[in-house]
C-alpha positions, -999 to +999 in steps of 0.1 A: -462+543-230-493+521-240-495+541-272-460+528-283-471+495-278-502+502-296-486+518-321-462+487-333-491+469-337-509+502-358-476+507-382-475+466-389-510+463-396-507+494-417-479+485-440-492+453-443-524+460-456-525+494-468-538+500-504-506+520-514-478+496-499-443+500-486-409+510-492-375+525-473-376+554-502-387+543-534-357+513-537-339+509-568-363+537-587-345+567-577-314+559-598-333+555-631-324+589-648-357+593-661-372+590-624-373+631-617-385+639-589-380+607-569-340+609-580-338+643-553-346+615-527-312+603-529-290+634-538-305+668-547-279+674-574-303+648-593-324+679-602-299+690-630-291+675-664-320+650-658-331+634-692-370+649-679-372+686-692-401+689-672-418+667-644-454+667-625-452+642-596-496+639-594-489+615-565-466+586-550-464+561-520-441+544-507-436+524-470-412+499-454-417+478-420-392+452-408-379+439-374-364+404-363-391+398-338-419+385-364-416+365-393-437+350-423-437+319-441-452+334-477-438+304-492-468+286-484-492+316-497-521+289-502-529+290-464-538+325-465-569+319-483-587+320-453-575+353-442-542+363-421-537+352-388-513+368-366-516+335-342-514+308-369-492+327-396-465+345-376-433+331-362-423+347-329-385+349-323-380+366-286-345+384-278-334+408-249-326+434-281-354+429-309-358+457-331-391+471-352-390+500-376-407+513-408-415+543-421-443+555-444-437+583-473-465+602-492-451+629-520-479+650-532-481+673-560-444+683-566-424+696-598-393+696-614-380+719-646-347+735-662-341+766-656-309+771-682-284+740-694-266+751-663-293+749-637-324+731-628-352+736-597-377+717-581-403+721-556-417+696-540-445+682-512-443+655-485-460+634-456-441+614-436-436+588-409-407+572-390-409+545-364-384+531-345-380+509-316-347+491-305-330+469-277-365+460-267-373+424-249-396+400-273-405+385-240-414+419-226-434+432-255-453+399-261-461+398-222-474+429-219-489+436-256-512+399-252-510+389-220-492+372-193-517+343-193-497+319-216-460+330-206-441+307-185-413+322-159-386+346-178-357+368-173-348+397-194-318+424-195-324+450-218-300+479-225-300+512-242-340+508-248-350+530-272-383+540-293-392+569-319-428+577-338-427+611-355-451+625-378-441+653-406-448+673-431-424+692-455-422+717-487-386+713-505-370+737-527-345+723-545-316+742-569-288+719-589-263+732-607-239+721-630-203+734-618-180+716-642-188+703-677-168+690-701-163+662-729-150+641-706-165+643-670-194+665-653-194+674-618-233+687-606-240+699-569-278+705-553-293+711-522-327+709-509-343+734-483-374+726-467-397+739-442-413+713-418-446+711-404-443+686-374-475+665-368-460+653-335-442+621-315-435+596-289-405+587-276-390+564-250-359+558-235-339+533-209-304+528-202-312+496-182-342+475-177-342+445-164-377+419-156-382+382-143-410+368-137-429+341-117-457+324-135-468+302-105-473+339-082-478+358-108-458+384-100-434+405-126-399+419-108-383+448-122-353+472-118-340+501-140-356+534-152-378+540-177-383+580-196-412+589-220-431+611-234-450+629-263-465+661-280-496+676-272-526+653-287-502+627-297-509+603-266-545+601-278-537+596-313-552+628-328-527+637-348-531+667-368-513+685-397-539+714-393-521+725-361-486+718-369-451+731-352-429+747-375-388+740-382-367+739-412-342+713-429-320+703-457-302+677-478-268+683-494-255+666-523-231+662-551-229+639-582-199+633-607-200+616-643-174+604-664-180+606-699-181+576-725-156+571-751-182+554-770-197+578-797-236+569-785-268+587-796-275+607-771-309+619-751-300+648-738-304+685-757-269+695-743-254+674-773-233+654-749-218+621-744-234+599-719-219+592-687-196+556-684-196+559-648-215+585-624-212+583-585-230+606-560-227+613-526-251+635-503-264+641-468-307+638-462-327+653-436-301+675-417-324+694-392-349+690-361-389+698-352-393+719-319-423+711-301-435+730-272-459+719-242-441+681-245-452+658-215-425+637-204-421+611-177-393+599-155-402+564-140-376+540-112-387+508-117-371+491-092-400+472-074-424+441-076-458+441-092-486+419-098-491+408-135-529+409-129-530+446-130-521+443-168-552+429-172-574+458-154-551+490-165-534+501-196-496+507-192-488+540-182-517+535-150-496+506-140-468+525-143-486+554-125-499+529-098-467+513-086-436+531-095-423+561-081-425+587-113-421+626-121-437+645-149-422+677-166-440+696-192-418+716-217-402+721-251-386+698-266-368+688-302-371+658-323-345+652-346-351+638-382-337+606-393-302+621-410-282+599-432-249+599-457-262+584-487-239+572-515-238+557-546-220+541-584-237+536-613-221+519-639-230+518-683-227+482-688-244+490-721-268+524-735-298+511-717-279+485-692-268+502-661-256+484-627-258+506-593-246+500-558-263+524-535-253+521-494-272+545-471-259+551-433-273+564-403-258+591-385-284+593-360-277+567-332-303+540-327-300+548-290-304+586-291-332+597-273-360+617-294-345+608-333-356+589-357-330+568-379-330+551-408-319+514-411-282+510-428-287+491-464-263+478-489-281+472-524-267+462-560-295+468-587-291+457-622-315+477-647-330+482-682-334+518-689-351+540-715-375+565-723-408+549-717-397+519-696-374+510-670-368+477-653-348+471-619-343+444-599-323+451-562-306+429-542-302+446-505-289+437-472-302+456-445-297+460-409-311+434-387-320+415-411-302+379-423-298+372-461-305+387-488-338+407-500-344+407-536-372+428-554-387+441-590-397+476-599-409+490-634-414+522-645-437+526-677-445+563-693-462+582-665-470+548-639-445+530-613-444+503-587-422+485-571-406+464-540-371+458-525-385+426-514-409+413-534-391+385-547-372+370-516-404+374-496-421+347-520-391+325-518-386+326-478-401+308-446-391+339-422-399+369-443-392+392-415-394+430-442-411+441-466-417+469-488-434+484-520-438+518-539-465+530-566-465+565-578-487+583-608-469+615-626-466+634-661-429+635-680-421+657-702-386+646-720-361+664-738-351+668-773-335+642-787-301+650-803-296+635-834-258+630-828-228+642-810-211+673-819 
């Protein structure tokens, strides 16, 4: 259990200042029609009649933390000249049900081509990460994460406790097709099949959990049950991708355009109109990891410690130590973080488009061993070409108040990005952020002098 706690600290610290950034999937570029291989991370049936004949993804990043337990004032940026403190530059707002997440997502060498004007394929390469943990006290996870030195007496009630780290790989095949297609409307449907190579993962559960305690006896009172547990080498933090556990999963999708009436150049070799107004709808990471040899723990934590053992032991001794606990060893499943993804794009103008993309979770933030995503709402306005496209999105996400605004521009071969680059600069309580950068070769189609 004192690797999740460890672990919060890990992903923040790794988001923040990792050379390669952060993202929830690559936000507002994967509905730019000339971002290939990134547009099968929002429906599949992106692979065919992409304006890219041919596409080399060399390599991209992208990773995303938030919660509503931390929070930053970038607005006054100047005091970080002297280096980031987590003391002096963090705000700490403490609830019975604060929530952390992020994810990180690393997509190696991975291709896209046309196979026939009907059909398309692409293969692709990924590393990933998912973190999750929900409905967990701030007092709790302060106390026990720095110390119950400073804290004055508390009570906390915490329900439906839950926490997620997994650690994958995958190989996607994906096959588009284009089912109907005519002067006025196209309807395209793809799917994704990929083979997973688990890395491993923690996970934690409680239905009930309730602490108080006495600063002046220093003494912690608790009451509820407590269930963990992880994959082999995943408590000491060796994970591996050398000695992986196999399992297999899928995304579903379909995308419909309706044609312009407007007699447009077009960019596309089919000799087609372009599309007034396209919408998509699709279904990501459908499947589950099985691991074998998985230790987990069964803890009733109705009893009275003292806090001064926090100081001497890591967590799971003092659990250990004081509670009455069981320990099976077996095989187990962690689900990935499935989601119904939809979207509209609308041609304001040739190379002016406006999107609204929403993504839902259909994995419960309470299940015990998934992963989930967090549920977003974003409109993105953007300038698209050939060589250059600009987007700036305006999302509201779960568990998070207001508004996060971001900029992302994709030039030739080069792209980078942020959801919440923008809003973060402007606000006293940035409590997310994100950002993407990605390196790979286009090849385009021929340009059609006019419509037939």
């Amino acid at each position: 259990m004192n690797l999740l706690i460890r672990s919060i600290a890990f992903l923040f610290m790794f988001v923040l200042f990792s050379p390669y950034g952060h993202s929830q999937s690559y936000i507002g570029n994967t509905l730019d029609n000339y971002s290939g291989v990134h547009s099968l991370l929002l429906n599949p049936a992106n692979v065919v009649g992409s304006k890219t004949k041919f596409e080399f993804n060399i390599l991209s990043a992208s990773a995303f933390v938030g919660n509503d337990y931390l929070s930053v004032d970038f607005t006054d940026i100047k005091n970080f000249s002297d280096g980031f403190s987590f003391d002096s530059d963090v705000a700490k707002t403490p609830t019975d049900r604060n929530n952390f997440f992020g994810n990180a997502d690393l997509i190696g060498p991975s291709i896209m081509f046309r196979l026939n004007k009907k059909s398309s394929i692409g293969i692709s390469t990924r590393v990933r990460t998912f973190f999750n943990l929900h409905n967990i006290s701030g007092l709790i996870y302060e106390s026990i994460s720095e110390g119950f030195d400073s804290q004055s007496d508390f009570q906390a009630e915490m329900e439906n406790l839950s926490g997620n780290i997994h650690a994958w790989g995958e190989f996607g095949l994906t096959y588009g097709r284009i089912i109907l297609d005519d002067e006025s409307k196209r309807l395209k449907i793809g799917t994704t099949l990929k083979y997973l190579g688990g890395a491993g993962g923690l996970f934690t559960s409680s239905p009930q959990l309730s602490a108080a305690f006495n600063s002046s006896a220093g003494i912690l009172t608790t009451g509820g049950s407590l269930d963990y547990g992880y994959t082999s080498g995943f408590e000491t933090g060796e994970i591996q991708f050398s000695d992986f556990t196999g399992g297999f999963g899928a995304d579903l999708g379909i995308v419909y355009e309706l044609r312009s009436k407007n007699k447009f150049p077009v960019d596309s070799a089919y000799l087609q109109k372009p599309y007034k107004l396209r919408f998509g709808i699709s279904i990501l990471d459908i499947g589950a990891i099985n691991y074998q040899d998985v230790s987990e723990f069964g803890y009733n934590l109705n009893g009275t410690i003292d806090v001064a053992e926090f100081d001497e032991k890591d967590l799971e001794e003092v659990l250990n130590d004081n509670y009455q606990g069981t320990e099976v060893i077996g095989n187990t499943s962690i689900g990935l973080p499935t989601s119904l993804q939809a979207f509209v794009d609308y041609s304001v103008t040739r190379r002016f488009f406006l999107s609204l993309h929403a993504g839902y979770s259909l994995r419960s933030a309470t299940t015990f061993k998934v992963n989930n995503i967090i549920n977003t709402l974003s409109v993105t306005p953007r300038f698209e070409s050939k060589w250059i496209s600009i987007y700036s999105p305006l999302s509201l996400r779960q568990f998070q108040s207001g508004i996060l605004w971001g900029v992302g521009l994709r030039t030739g071969p080069f792209m980078i990005g942020s959801g919440s680059l923008l809003s973060n600069l402007l606000s006293s309580t940035s409590k997310s952020t994100d950002v993407f950068i990605g390196l790979k070769v286009p090849i385009f189609k021929d340009k059609a002098r006019n419509l037939k």
